[in-house]
N, C-alpha and C positions, 0 to 999 in steps of 0.2 A: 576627464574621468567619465563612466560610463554612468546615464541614470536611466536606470529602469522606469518603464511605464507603470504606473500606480495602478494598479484593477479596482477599479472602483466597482462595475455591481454585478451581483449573479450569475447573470449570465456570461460576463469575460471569466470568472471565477469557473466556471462549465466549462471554457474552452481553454483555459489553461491549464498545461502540465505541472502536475504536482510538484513540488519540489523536492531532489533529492533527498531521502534518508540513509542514516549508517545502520548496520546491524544491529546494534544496542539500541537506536531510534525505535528499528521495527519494530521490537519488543515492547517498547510504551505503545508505540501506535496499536498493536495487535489487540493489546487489552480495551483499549478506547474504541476499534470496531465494535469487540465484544459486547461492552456495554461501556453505554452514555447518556449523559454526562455524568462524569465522576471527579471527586474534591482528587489533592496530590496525594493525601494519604492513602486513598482507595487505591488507586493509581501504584502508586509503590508498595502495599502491602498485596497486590496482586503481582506484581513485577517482580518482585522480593521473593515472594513467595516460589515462585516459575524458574526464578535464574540467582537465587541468592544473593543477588546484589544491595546494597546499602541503599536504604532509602534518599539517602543525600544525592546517592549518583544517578537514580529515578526523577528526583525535585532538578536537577542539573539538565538531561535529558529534554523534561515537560519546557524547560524555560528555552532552552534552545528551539523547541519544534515549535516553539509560538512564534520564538523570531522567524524560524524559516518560512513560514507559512503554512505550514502541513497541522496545525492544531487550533484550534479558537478556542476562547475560554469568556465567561461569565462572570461576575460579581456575583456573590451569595450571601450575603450577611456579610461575615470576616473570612472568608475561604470563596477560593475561584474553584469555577466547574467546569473541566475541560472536556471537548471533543474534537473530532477528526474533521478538517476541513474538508477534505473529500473522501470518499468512501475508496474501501478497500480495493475495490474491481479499477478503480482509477489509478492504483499506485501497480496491482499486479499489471496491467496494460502494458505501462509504463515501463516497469522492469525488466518484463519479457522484452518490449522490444529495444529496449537499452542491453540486456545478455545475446538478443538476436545479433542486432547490430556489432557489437566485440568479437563473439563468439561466430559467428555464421556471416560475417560480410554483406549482414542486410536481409540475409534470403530463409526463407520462413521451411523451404523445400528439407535443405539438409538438418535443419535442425530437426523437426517434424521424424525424419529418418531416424538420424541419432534417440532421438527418444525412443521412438518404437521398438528399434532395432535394441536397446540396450538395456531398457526397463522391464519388472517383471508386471505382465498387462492381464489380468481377468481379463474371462471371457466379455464380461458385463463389459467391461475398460474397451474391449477392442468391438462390440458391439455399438459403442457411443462412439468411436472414433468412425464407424464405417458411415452410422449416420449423421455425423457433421459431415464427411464427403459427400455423400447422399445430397444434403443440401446445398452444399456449396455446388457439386453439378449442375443443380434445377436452378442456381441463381437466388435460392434462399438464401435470408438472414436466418441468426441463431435461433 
């Protein structure tokens, strides 16, 4: 049987990929970017309120992202305070290059194409796209 490496501190927690979420996961997580830290009631009565879901299936959700790893939670009195073990920009990363990967065989080229070519882009939109190429020419980061 396979056992995982335990991440003991911080910094392996910084270098490790988040763990997958489901669609209905996003949803809790999205609100916990939002704002945090929030009890399971906040949590589902903002969740509830977004996607009409039952708060039981919101408390259901929270308990699972703790197991997985993608939430941490607190002790508060008689109520846990949960938030997001890694911030947003670490889960979208993630995603994109897990849709790149499926969807484009790895290469960031066609996909990049596909968007442009298909989506409708402000001027502003294709202003910001010309200078992230800009940069990436000169060898900048973002």
């Amino acid at each position: 049987m396979c056992n995982p490496k335990l991440i003991t501190t911080v910094s392996e927690i910084d270098m490790a990929r988040p763990p997958r979420v489901t669609e209905a996961e996003w949803e809790v997580m999205k609100v916990l970017w939002e704002s945090s830290p929030l009890g399971a009631n906040e949590v589902a009565g903002e969740v509830c309120q977004r996607m009409s879901w039952n708060p039981k299936t919101v408390k259901t959700l929270l308990g699972r992202l703790v197991k997985k790893g993608a939430l941490r939670y607190r002790e508060e009195g008689n109520r846990y305070l949960y938030r997001a073990a890694y911030p947003r920009e670490r889960y979208v990363e993630a995603e994109s290059q897990s849709f790149v990967d499926r969807v484009f065989g790895g290469s960031a080229t066609p996909a990049v194409v596909h968007f442009v070519g298909t989506m409708e882009l402000s001027e502003a939109d294709l202003q910001e796209l010309r200078a992230i190429v800009d940069r990436k020419l000169k060898g900048e980061e973002r």
